[in-house]
C-alpha positions in Angstrom: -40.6 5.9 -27.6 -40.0 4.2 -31.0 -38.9 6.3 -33.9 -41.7 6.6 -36.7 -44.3 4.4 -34.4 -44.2 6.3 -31.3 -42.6 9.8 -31.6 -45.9 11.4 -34.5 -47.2 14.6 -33.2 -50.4 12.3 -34.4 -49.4 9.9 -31.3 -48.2 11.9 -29.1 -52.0 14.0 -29.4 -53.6 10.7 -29.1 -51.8 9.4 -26.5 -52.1 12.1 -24.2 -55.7 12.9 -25.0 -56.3 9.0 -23.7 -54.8 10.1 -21.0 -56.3 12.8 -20.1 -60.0 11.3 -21.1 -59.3 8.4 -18.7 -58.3 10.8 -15.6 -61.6 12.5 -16.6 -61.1 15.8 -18.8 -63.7 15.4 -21.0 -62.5 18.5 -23.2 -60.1 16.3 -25.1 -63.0 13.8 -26.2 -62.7 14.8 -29.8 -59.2 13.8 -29.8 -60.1 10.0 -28.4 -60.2 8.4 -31.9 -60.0 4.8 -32.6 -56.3 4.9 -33.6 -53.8 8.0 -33.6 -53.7 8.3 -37.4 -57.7 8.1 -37.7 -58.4 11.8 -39.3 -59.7 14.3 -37.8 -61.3 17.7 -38.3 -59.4 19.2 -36.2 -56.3 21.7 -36.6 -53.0 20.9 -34.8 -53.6 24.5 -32.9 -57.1 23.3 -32.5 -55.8 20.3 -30.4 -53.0 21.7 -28.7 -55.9 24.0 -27.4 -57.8 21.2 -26.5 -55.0 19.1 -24.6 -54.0 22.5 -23.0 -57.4 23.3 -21.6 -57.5 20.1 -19.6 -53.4 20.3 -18.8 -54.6 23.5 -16.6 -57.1 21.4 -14.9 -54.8 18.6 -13.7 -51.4 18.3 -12.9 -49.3 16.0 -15.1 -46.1 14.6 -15.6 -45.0 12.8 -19.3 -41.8 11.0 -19.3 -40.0 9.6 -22.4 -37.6 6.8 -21.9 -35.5 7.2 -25.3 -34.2 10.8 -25.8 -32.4 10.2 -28.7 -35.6 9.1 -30.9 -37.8 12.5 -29.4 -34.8 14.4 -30.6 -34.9 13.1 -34.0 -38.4 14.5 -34.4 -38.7 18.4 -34.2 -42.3 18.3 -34.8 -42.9 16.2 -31.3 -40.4 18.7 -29.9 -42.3 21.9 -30.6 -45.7 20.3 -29.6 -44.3 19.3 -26.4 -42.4 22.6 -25.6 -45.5 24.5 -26.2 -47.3 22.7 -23.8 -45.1 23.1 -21.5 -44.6 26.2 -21.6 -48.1 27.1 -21.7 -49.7 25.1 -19.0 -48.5 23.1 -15.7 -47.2 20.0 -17.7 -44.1 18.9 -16.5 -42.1 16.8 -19.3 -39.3 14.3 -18.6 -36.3 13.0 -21.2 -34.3 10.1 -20.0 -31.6 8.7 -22.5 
């Protein structure tokens, strides 16, 4: 985690959606862009959904190796709190 490169709810969506595309949940294919600030037509919500459709299809874990830089961004916060809360992601903080 690096603060302002790493810690976008942009990244995070990307990142995770790479993820998820590679362990094969297709669902999250409109998310796979070329970079994590590439536009795209879809809503936050829209995404969330997205990444949380193929969260309930496979068990995973994210862990974040700098707690202090997460903290710093309450928009990554909220994204990753309601995916946790709302499918079997397990999230991680180390400081």
């Amino acid at each position: 985690v690096t603060q302002g490169v790493t810690t976008s709810v942009n990244v995070l969506v990307w990142q995770i959606a790479l993820f998820l595309n590679l362990h094969g949940q297709d669902q999250v294919k409109p998310l796979v862009r070329s970079t994590p600030h590439a536009k795209t037509a879809l809503t936050l919500n829209q995404q969330m959904a997205l990444i949380g459709s193929a969260l309930m299809q496979q068990q995973v874990c994210l862990c974040f190796d700098n707690a202090e830089v997460l903290k710093s961004n309450e928009a990554s916060l909220q994204f990753l709190r309601h995916i946790a809360v709302t499918t079997s992601l397990h999230v991680k903080v180390c400081r």
